[in-house]
C-alpha positions as CSV (number, residue, x, y, z in Angstrom):
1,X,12.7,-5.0,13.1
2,X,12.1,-1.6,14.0
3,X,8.3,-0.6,14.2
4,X,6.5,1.0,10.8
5,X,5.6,3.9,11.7
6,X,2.7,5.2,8.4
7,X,0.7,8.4,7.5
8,X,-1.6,10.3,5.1
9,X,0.6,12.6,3.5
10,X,-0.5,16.2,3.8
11,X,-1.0,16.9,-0.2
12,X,-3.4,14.2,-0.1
13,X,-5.4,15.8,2.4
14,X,-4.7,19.5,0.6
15,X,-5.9,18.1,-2.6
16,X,-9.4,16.9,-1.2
17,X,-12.9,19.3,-1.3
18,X,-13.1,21.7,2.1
19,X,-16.1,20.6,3.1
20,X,-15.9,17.1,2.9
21,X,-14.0,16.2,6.3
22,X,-15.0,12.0,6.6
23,X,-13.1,11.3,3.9
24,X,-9.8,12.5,5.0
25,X,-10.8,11.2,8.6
26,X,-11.2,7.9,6.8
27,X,-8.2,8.0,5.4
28,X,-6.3,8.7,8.8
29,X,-8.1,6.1,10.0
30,X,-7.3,3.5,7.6
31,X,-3.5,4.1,7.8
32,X,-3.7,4.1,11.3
33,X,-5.2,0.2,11.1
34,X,-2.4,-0.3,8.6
35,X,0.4,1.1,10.6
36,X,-1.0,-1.4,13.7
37,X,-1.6,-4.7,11.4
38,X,1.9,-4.3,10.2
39,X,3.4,-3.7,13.2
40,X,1.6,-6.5,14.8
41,X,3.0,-8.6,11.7
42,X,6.3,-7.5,12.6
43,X,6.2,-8.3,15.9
44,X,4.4,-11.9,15.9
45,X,6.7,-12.8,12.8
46,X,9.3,-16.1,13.3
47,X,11.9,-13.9,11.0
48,X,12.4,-11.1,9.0
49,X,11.5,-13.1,5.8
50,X,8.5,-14.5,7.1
51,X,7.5,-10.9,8.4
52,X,8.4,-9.5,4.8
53,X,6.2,-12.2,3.0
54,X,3.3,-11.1,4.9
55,X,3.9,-7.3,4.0
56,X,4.6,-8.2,0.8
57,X,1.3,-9.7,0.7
58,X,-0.3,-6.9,1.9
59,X,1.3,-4.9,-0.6
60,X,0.1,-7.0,-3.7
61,X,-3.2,-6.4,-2.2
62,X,-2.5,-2.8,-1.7
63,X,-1.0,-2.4,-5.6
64,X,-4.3,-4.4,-6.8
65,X,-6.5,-1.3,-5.3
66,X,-4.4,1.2,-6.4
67,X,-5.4,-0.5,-10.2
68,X,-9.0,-0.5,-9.0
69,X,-9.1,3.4,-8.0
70,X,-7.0,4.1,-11.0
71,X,-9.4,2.4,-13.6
72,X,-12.0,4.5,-11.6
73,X,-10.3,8.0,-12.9
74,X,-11.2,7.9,-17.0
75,X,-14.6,6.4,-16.1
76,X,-15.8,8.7,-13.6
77,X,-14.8,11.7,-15.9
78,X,-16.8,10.1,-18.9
79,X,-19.7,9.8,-16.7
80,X,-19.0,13.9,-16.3
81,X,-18.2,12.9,-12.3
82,X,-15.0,14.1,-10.1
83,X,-12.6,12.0,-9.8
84,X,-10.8,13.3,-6.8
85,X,-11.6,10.8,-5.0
86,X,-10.8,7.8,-6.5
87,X,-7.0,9.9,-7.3
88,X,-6.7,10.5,-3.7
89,X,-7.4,6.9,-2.9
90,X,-5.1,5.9,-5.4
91,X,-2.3,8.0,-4.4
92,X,-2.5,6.7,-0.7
93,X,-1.9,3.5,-2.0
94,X,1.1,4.2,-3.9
95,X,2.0,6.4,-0.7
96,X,2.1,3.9,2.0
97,X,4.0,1.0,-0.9
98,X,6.6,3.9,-0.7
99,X,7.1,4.4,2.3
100,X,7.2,0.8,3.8
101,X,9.9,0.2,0.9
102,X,11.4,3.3,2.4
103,X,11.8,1.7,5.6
104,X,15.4,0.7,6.6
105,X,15.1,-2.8,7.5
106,X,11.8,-3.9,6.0
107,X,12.6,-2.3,2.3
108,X,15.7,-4.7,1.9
109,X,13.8,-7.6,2.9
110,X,10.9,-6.7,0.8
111,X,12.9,-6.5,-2.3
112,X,14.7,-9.6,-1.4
113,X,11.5,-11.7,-1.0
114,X,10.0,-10.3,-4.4
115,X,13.3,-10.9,-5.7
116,X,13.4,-14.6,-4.5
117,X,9.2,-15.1,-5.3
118,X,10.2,-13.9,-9.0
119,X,12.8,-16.5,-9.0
120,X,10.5,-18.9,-7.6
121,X,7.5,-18.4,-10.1
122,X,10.1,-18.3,-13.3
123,X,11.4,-22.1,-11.9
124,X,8.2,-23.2,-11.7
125,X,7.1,-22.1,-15.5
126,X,10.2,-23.9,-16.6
127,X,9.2,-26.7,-15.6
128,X,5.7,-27.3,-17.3
């Protein structure tokens, strides 16, 4: 597979407070990690369903803190707090789950596997 290649989208960065510059370096940073453990994951993988598992993986992860960060918005606002950051943290995750689905040959393979994990969970609850 071709490599991933991942980044903060710019309204991301637009949307964060002026003088608070570690955050959006954190957030470079992080993707930049991303972008290599994926790649690596690509690279090291047996086949392209074996390298899709993993990123799928990944992307439950990713999916579970982008529910974290979102439960964070109404709370932080009732405590009378800004929220911005918990919504730009958020709206990273959902960012990079797009655009490795936007991938050519890794977004097929990922909905195949989640396709074929679906299929493989609903089997199992049949048969208890």
């Amino acid at each position: 597979m071709e490599e991933l290649s991942l980044g903060v989208p710019e309204p991301i960065l637009d949307r964060l407070p002026a003088d608070d510059e570690t955050v959006a370096a954190d957030m470079q940073k992080a993707v930049a990690g991303w972008e290599t453990q994926f790649n690596r994951i690509l690279e090291e993988a047996a086949d392209e369903r074996e390298a899709a598992g993993q990123v799928l993986e990944a992307i439950d992860r990713f999916e579970e803190r982008y529910e974290t960060y979102d439960a964070f918005v109404p709370e932080l606002r009732a405590w009378g707090q800004s929220p911005i950051y918990a919504i730009a943290w958020r709206t990273l995750y959902a960012d990079v789950i797009a655009q490795l689905h936007e991938h050519d040959e890794l977004g097929e393979h990922l909905d195949r596997e989640r396709n074929a994990r679906l299929v493989e969970d609903g089997i199992r609850l049949q048969d208890l």
